[in-house]
DOVEXSE-702929 format. One record per residue (C-alpha): residue in three letters; chain; z, y, x. Coordinates in pm, 1 decimal, padded with zeros to 6 digits, always signed. Layout:
RODO   residuo   cadena         c3         c2         c1
RODO       ALA        A          Z          Y          X
...
This chain:
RODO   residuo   cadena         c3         c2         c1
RODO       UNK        A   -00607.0   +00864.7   -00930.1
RODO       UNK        A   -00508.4   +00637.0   -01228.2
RODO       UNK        A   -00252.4   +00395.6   -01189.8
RODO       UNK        A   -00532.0   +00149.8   -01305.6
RODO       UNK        A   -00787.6   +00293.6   -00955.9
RODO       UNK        A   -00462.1   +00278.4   -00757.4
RODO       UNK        A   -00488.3   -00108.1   -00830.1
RODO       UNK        A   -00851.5   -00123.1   -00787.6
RODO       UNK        A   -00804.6   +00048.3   -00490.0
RODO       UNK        A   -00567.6   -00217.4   -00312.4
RODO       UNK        A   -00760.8   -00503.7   -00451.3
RODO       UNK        A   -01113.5   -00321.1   -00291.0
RODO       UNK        A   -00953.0   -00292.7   +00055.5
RODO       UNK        A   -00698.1   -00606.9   +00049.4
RODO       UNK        A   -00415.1   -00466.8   +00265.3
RODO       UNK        A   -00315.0   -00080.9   +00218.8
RODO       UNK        A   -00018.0   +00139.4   +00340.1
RODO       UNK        A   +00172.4   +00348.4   +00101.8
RODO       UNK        A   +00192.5   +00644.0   +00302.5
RODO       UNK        A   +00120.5   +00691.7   +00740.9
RODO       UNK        A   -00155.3   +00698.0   +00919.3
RODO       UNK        A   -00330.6   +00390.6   +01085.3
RODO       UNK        A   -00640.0   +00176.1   +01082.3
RODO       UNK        A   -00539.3   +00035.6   +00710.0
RODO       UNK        A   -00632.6   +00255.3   +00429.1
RODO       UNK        A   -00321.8   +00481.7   +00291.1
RODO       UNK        A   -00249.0   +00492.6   -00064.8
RODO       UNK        A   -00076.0   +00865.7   -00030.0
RODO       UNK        A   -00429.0   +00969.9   +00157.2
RODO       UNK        A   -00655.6   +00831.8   -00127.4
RODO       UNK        A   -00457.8   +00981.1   -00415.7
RODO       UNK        A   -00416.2   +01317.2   -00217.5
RODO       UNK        A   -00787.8   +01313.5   -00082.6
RODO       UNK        A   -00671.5   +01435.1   +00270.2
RODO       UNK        A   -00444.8   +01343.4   +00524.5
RODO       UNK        A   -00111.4   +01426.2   +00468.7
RODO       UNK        A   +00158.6   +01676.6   +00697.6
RODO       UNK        A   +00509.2   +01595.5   +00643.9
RODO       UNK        A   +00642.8   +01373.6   +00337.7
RODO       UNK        A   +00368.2   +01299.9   +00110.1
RODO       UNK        A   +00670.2   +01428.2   -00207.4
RODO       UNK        A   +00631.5   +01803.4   -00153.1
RODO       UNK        A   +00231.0   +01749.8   -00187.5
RODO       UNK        A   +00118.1   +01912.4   -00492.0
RODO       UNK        A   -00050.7   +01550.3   -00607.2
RODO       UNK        A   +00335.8   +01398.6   -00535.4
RODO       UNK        A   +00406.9   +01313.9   -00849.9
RODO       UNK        A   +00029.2   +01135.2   -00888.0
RODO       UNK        A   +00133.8   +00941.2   -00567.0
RODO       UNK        A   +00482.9   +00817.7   -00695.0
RODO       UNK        A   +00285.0   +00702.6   -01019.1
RODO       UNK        A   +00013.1   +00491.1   -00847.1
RODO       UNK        A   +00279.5   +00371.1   -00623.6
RODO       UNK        A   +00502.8   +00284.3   -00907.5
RODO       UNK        A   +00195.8   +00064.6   -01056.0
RODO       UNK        A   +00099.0   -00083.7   -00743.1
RODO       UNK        A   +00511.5   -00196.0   -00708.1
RODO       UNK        A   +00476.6   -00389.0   -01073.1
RODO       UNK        A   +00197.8   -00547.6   -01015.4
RODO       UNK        A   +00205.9   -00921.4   -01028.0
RODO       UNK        A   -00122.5   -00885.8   -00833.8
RODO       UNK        A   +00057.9   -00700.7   -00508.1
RODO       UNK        A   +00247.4   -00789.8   -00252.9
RODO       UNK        A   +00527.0   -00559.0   -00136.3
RODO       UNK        A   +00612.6   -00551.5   +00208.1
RODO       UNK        A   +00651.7   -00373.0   +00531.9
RODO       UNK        A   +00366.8   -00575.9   +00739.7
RODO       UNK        A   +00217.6   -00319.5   +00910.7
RODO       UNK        A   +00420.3   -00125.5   +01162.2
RODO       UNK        A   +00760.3   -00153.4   +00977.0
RODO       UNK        A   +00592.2   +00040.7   +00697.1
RODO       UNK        A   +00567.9   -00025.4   +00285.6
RODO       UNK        A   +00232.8   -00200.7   +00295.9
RODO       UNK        A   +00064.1   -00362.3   -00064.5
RODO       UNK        A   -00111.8   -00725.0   -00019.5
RODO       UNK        A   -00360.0   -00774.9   -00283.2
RODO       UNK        A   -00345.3   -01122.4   -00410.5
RODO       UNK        A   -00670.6   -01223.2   -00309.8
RODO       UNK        A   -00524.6   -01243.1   +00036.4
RODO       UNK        A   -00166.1   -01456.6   +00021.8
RODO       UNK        A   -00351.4   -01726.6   +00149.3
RODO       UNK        A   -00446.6   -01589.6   +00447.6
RODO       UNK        A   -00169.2   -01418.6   +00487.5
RODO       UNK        A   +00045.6   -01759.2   +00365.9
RODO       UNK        A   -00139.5   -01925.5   +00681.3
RODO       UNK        A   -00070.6   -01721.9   +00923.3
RODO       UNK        A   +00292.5   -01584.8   +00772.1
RODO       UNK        A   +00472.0   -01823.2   +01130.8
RODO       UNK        A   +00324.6   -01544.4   +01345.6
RODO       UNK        A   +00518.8   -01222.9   +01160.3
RODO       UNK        A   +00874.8   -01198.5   +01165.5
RODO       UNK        A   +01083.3   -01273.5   +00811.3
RODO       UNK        A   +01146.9   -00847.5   +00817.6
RODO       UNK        A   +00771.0   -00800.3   +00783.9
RODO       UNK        A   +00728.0   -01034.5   +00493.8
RODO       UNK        A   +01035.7   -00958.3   +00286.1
């Protein structure tokens, strides 16, 4: 996956994971094409992963936070409103 599809990607789906499993899409999984075992940096698409990730972190378009579960989790811009409205019911950990 491109850097480029790795942004497509997150704006397709809205709100993604970098890595961990849950009901929001995981960038590691999609760049990988399977789940992961383990740390996603001894899988033989790592360095693919850290590049996609990399893009997604520059991205004026992305949000970077850890919103779901604690965990690094990209906000495509298409949804800071939302997520500006309802930003009183997470706590300031999840949005920073």
């Amino acid at each position: 996956m491109s850097p480029k599809e790795a942004l497509a990607f997150v704006e397709k789906h809205g709100v993604v994971l970098q890595a961990a499993r849950s009901a929001v899409p995981s960038l590691t999984e999609a760049v990988a094409g399977e789940p992961i075992r383990g740390s996603w940096w001894g899988h033989p698409k790592g360095r693919e992963i850290y590049r996609a990730a990399g893009a997604i972190c520059e991205s004026p378009d992305v949000l970077v936070c850890k919103l779901v579960d604690g965990r690094i989790t990209y906000v495509h811009r298409r949804l800071w409103p939302a997520l500006v409205k309802l930003a009183s019911g997470f706590t300031k950990a999840q949005l920073a």
